[in-house]
N, C-alpha and C positions, 0 to 999 in steps of 0.2 A: 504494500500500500504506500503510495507515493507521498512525504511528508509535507504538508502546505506551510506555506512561508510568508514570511510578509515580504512585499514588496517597492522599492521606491519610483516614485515615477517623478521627470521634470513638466510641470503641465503648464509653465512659462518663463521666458525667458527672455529679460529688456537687456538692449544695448548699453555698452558705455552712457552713451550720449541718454537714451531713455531713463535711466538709472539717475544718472545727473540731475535729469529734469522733475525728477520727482518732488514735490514739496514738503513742507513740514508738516506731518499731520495726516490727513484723511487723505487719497488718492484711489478714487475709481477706474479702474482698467477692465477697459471693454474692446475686449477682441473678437469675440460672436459672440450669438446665440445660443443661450446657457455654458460658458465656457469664460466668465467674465469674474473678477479678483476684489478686494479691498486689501491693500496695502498702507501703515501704516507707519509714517517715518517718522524717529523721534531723536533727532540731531542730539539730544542732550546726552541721550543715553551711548556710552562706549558697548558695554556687553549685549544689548541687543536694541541696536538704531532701527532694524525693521521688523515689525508685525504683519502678518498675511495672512488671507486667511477666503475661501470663496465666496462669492457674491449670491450667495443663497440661505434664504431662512430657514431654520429648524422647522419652525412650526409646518408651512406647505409651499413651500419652494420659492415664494417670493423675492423681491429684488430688494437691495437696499437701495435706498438715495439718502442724499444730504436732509437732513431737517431742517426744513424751516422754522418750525416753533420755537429749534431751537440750533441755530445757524450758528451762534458764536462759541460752541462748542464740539466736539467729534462725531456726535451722536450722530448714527445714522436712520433711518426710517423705513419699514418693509414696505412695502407698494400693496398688498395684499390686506395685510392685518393691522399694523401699525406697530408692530413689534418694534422695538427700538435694541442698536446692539454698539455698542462701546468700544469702536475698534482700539482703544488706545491701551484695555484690559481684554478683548474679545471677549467680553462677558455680557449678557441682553441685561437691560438697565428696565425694559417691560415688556412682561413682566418682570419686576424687581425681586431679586436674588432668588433667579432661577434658572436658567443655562448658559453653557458658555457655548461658544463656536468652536468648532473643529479645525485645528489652527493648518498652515501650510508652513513648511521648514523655509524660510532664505536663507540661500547662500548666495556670499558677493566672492566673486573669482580678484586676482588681483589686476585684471583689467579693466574692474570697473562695473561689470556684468555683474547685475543681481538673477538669480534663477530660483523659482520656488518648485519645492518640490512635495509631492503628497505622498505619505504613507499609505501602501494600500494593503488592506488586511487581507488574511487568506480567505476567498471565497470555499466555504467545504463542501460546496455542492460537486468540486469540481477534484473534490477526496473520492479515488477511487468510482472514476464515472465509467457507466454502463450503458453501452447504442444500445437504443429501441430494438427490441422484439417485435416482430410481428404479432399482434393480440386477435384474437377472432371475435365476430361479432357477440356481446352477451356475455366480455369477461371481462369489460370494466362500463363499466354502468353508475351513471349520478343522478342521485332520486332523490329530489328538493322536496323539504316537508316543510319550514317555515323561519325564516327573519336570518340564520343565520344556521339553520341545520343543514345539514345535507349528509344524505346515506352514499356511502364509495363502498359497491362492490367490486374488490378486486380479487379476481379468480377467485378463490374459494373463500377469502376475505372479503369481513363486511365489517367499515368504518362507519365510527358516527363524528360529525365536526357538532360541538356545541349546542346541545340540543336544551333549547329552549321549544316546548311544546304544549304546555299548560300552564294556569295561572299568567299573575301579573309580573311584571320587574320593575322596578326601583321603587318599592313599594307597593304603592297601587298608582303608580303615573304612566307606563305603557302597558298597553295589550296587543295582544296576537292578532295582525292584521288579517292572514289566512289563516281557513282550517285545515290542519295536519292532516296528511292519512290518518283514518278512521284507526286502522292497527297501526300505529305507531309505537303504540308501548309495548306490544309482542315485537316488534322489527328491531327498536331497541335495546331489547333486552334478550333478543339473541343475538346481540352484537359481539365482535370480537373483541374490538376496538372503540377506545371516545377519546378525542383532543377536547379539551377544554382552555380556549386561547386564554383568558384570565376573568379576574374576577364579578366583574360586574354581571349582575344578574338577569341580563338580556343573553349571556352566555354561558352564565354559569345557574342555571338556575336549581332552585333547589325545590320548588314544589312539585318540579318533573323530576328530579333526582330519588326525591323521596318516592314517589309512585315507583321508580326503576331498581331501588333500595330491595322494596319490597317482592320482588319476582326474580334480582340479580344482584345481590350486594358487592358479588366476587368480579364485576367484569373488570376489566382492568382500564383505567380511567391516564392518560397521559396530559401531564401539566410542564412547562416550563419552569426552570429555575430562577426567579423572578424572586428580587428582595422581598416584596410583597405574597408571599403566599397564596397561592390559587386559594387553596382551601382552608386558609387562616381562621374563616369564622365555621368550620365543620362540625366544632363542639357543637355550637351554639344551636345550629339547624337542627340538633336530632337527628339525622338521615346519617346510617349504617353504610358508609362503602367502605371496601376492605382490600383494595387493590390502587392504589393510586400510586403514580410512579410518575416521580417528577425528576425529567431531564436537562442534563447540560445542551447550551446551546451549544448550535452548529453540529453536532454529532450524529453520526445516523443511528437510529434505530433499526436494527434487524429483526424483521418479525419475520420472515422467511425467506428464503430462499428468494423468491422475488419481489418481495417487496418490503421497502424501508422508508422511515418518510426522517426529518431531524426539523427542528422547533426552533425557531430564530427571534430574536428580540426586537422590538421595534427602537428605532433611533431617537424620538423624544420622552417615550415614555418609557423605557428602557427595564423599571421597575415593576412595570405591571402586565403591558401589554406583551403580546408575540405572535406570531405567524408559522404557518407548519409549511415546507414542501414534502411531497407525497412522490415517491418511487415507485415506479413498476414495472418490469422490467425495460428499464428504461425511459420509460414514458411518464411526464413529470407534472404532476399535479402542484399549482399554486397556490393558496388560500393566504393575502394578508388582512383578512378581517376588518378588525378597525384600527391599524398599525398606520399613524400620519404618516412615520418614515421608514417603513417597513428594514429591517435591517441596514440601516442608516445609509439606503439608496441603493444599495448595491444587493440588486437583484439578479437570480439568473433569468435568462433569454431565451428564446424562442421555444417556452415551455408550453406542455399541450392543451393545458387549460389554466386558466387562471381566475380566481373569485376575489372580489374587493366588497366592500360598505361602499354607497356611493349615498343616499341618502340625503347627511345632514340634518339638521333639527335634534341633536343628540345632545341637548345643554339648556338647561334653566336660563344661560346667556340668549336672547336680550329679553324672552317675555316675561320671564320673572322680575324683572328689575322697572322701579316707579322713579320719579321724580325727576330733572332735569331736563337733559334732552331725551330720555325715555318715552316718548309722545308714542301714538299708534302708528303714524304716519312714518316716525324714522323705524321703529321696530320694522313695521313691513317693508320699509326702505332696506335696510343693514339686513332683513335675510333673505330678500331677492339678490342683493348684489351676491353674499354670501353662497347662495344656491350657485349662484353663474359660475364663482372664483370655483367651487368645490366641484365641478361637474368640469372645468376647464383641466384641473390639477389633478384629476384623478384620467382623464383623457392619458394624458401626458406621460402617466404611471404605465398604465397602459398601452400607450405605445411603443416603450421604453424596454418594459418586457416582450412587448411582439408574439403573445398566444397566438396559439394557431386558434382558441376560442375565449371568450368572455363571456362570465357571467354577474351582473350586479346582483349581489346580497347583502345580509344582514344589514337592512334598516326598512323592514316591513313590518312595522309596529302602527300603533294607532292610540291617540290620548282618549279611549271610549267612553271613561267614564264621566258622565253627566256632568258631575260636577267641576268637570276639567274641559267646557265646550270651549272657555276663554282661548287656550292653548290648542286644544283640536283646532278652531277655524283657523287663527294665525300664524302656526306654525306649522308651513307649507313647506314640502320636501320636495326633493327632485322623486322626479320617478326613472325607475330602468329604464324602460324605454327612451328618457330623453338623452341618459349617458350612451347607450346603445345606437343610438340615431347619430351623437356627435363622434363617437370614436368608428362609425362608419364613413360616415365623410372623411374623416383625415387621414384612413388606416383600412380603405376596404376590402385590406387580404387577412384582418382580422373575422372570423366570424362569431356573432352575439349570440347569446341565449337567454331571454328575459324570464324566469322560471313560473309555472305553475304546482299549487302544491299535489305533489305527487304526480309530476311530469318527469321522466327518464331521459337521460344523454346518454347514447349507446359511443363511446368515445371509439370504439373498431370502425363504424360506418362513416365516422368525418377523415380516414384518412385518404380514402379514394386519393389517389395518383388525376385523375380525370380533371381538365381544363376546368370542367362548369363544376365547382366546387360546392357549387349551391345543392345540389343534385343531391349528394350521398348525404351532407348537411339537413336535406330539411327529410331525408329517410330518418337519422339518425336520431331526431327527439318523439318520442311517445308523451302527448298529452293526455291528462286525465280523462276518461270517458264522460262525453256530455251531460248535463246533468250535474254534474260531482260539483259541490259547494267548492268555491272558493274562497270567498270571504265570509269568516266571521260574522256575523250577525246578533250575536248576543255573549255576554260574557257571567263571570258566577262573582260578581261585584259582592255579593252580600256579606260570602264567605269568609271572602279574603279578608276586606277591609273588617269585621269584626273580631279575625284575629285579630287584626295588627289593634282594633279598638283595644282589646283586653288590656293591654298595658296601661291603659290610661289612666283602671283603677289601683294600680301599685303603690301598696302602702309607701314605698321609697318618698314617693311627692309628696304625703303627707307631713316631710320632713324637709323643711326649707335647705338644708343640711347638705341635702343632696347636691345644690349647684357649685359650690367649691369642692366638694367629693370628686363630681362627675368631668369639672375641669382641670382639675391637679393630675385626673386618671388621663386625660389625651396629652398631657404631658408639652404642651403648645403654651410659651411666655417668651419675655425678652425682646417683643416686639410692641412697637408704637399703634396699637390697634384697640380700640374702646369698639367693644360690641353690645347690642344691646339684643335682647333675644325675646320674643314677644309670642306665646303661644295664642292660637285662633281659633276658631271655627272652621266651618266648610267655607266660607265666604270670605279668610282672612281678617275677620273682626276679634276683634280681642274678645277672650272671654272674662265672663266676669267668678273666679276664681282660679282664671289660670295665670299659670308664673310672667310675670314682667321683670325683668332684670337685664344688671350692667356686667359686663365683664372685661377690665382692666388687663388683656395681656402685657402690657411692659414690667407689670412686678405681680399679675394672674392676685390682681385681688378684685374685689365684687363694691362698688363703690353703689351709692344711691342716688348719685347725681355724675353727670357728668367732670370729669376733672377739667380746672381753668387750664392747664398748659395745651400747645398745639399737638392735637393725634389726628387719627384718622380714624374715622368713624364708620362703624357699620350694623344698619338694622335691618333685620331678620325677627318676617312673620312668618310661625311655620303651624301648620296644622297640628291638632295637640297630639292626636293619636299618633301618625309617623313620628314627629318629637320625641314624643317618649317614648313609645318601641326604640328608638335609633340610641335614645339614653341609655336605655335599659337593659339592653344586647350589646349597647357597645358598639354598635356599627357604623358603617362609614358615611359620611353626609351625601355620599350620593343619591342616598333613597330621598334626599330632601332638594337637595339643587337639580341633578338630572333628573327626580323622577316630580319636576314640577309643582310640590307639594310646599311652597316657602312665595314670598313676596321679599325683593331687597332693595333695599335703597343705600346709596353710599357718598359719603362727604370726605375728602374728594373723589371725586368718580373713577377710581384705581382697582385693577385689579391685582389682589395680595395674594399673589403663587405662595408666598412661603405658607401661609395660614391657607387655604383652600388646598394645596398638597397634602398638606398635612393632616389634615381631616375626611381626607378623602382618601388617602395613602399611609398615611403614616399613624395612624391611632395604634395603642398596644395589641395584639392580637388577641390576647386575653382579657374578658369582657369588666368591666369594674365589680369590684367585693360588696357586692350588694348584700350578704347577707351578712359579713362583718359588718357594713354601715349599718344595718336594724337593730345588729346586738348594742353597738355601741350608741343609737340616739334610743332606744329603751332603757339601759343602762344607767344615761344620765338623766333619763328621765326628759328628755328635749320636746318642749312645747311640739305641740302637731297643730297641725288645721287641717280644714276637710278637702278631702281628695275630690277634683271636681270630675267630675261622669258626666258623661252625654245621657239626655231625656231618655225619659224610656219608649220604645217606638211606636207599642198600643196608644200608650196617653199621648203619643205628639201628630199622629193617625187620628186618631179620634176628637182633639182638638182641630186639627188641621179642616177636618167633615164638619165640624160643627159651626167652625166660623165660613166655610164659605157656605153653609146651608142657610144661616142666619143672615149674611150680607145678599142674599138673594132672595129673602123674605118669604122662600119655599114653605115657612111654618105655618103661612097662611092657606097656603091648601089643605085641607084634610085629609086628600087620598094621598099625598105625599108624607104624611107624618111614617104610616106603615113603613114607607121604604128607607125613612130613616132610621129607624129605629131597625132595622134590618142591618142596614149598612152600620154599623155605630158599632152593631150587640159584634158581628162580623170582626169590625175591625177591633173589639176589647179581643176579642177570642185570640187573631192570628195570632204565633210565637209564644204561647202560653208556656 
């Protein structure tokens, strides 16, 4: 097996005289398209006069330029996002203290000649590579079942990628756009195989885990090695797997003789997120999920399928946030353009790799539930078919496949050798028989969300006690950030017995007023029930920011990566000592006050009949009294 290395490359090189002409300070060198530099020249410095480093943003490939906001210093500006990145540290200044740039080596020869050079790391796809096998039709086969699932049989092998297939995710903020094959849970769980890209609960979910727990607890489950833990909160879920095997990146996996897939990391989020390529003999299945930069760009080529997120709409950013320039009109402003930039940059991904097919997934979710119609109408997504339409124009030796649930890619019948490629192509997908539901139409809202209500009544809140407990346990201080935390309703209105409070991270104390010195201010309305499920588990605030369940407003209008990583990433894996905090506020005997509950739902039914039967003055008919008295006895009875 041949040993992979790193590599140096020179990817530019200015003359004497170009060298010379360089300035102090910021210098954009633009030699093509996407092939273009920031160099950073600091005359002061002996040990290192230049910084380099390329002209692309972490976040989705944008450009930098000079800032005008802020011209009389280095800072430069993405074109894209508005990222700002500090060539004079290569460090992004915003978000603030949170990634650096991937720097370029100069070397100055002694004529004068500066030349940068990249370190290029070993690709290990290219560890021990094996030509395509001829495969016959019916031995590798892709059966899409919903948002980011998908079944790969390969020859006798049956993979599962990320099977979200029941219940909700991020709480109760997305549902399942389509309905899964009917057998899904038997297909599942005679599975060989399941990657689980990471943890977020549109991929990892557990209310389908749990169901698959129960009929297969042994199948053997593959995660990345990832600071953050796929399965960090596994205690906490209840749900019994007993085979999870979490892999080094870039490595292959051998599950047999012909087939290996190895598990790559993404380049911004490097902690959480990953990507699998998939082997068969030979033949190279791609999936980077929801990876912004999928192994920090460097992907292999002209592989035989390839799957991405194309989507969007995957952030509490912009509809949750009020006040300022938060208006209706820039929201839907800021994620049209957004849609455009994210269906252009994912094009380009896609070209870049050069599948022989494309398919858009995982971002077929939907905000269903009622009381989320605010964020249903506005927060409009791309559809497949629009990415599939533009990377045909650009790229039309690409061919697309927009998926149906439980529609089949026969991958033997797209290799046809034959001119008209269309031909073996459009043999090769089996859609579901007519008829067959595809969308969703109704979801088990009640269920869910009255779990997650249970928490609400937890002696814990009884005990004021709890909110220094609960933020000493995320272990997040030493930063200039006043938060104030406001539990609500369905409707984001305060309620009236639920917590309002201040939280001082620069020295993590609970103040009752705001402090006179200059911070930065952040307020957060969050629904009571996810609130405190998210308290009370320990979980990460994703179930609150992605899964749309919070209202924010912020002074100044900054977004604080170090405090949002951290809460979203970095909380203790181990949930807070909630049953030490009982012994000890019983112990000293600590004042309680009452635990506030949601109404009970006969009495708030049966008020609800009574006031609109009264504002319609129905009482005055007689033969209408019978039917109320129907409906009433009815609605005391439901849920008894």
């Amino acid at each position: 097996m041949a040993k992979m290395e790193q590599r140096s490359v020179e990817v530019l090189r200015l003359t004497a005289e170009e060298t010379a002409a360089l300035t102090p300070g910021v210098n954009l060198i633009c030699k093509e398209a996407g092939n273009n530099f920031i160099i950073y020249k600091d005359a002061t410095s002996r040990n290192e006069p230049y910084k380099a480093c390329r002209n692309i943003c972490k976040h989705q490939g944008g450009t930098f330029v000079k800032d005008v906001e802020d011209s009389s210093s280095a800072v430069l500006r993405c074109t894209k996002h508005g990222w700002k990145l500090d060539p004079s540290t290569m460090k992004y200044v915003n978000p603030p203290e949170s990634f650096s740039q991937e720097r370029l080596v100069p070397e100055l020869d002694e004529s004068g000649r500066l030349s940068l050079v990249e370190l290029i790391p070993p690709e290990p796809w290219n560890n021990d590579v094996r030509p395509p096998q001829t495969i016959k039709p019916g031995e590798v086969q892709l059966t899409f079942f919903a948002h980011a699932c998908m079944e790969l049989k390969l020859g006798q092998t049956t993979m599962f990628f990320d099977p979200w297939l029941t219940g909700p995710a991020f709480a109760r903020g997305w549902w399942l756009l389509h309905e899964p094959p009917s057998d899904w849970l038997e297909r599942l769980s005679r599975a060989d195989l399941i990657y689980i890209s990471h943890v977020h609960s549109d991929h990892l979910s557990y209310p389908t885990l749990a169901l698959l727990s129960e009929k297969n607890p042994n199948i053997p489950i593959y995660v990345g090695d990832t600071s953050m833990p796929v399965f960090c909160k596994l205690e906490q879920s209840g749900v019994k797997l007993n085979n999870i095997n979490v892999c080094n990146f870039g490595v292959w996996q051998e599950i047999n003789a012909d087939l290996r897939f190895m598990i790559l990391m993404d380049g911004v989020h490097p902690d959480m997120d990953t990507c699998i390529l998939v082997d068969y003999k030979g033949h190279q299945i791609l999936n980077t999920v929801d990876c912004t930069q999928p192994n920090g760009g460097r992907l292999p080529k002209n592989v035989d399928i390839m799957m991405s997120d194309f989507a969007g709409g995957a952030s509490g950013f912009p509809l949750a946030f009020n006040g300022g320039r938060y208006t209706d009109k820039w929201k839907a402003q800021f994620i049209a353009t957004e849609r455009k930039k994210l269906l252009y940059y994912k094009t380009q991904v896609v070209r870049d790799v050069n599948p022989r097919i494309y398919c858009p997934f995982a971002g077929y979710f939907v905000e269903a539930y009622p009381g989320d119609k605010y964020i249903r109408d506005n927060n409009t997504k791309n559809g497949g078919e629009q990415l599939n339409a533009l990377i045909n124009r650009y790229s039309d030796q690409i061919l697309t496949w927009t998926p149906k649930p439980g529609a089949t890619l026969d991958l033997a019948l797209t290799l046809d050798g034959s001119a008209d490629c269309s031909v073996p192509y459009r043999l090769a997908i089996v859609d579901p028989p007519p008829g067959t539901k595809i969308y969703k139409d109704s979801w088990d809202f009640d269920f869910y969300i009255d779990k997650i209500n249970e928490s609400i009544g937890s002696e814990i809140f009884s005990y004021p006690g709890w909110i220094p407990f609960y933020y000493e346990w995320t272990g997040f201080s030493n930063y200039n950030l006043v938060l104030r935390m406001i539990e609500t309703d369905e409707e984001f209105q305060p309620i009236e017995g639920g917590y309002d409070f201040l939280v001082d991270f620069s020295d993590l104390s609970f103040p009752e007023h705001r402090p006179a010195r200059e911070h930065a201010y952040l307020e957060i309305k969050n629904r009571i029930g996810v609130h405190r499920q998210t308290v009370l588990k320990g979980l990460f605030w994703d179930d609150l920011y992605i899964g749309f369940q919070n209202r924010i407003s912020r002074d100044p209008d900054t977004f604080h990566y170090k405090f949002w990583n951290h809460m979203q990433i970095l909380l203790p894996e181990k949930p807070p000592d909630w049953a030490g905090f009982l012994r000890q506020q019983r112990q000293q005997a600590s004042s309680q006050r009452a635990v506030w509950k949601p109404p009970d739902k006969r009495k708030s039914l049966v008020s609800f009949l009574l006031d609109m039967l009264v504002k319609a003055n129905t009482f005055r008919i007689p033969g209408m009294m019978a039917l109320i008295a129907t409906v009433v006895y009815y609605a005391m009875t439901i849920n008894r």
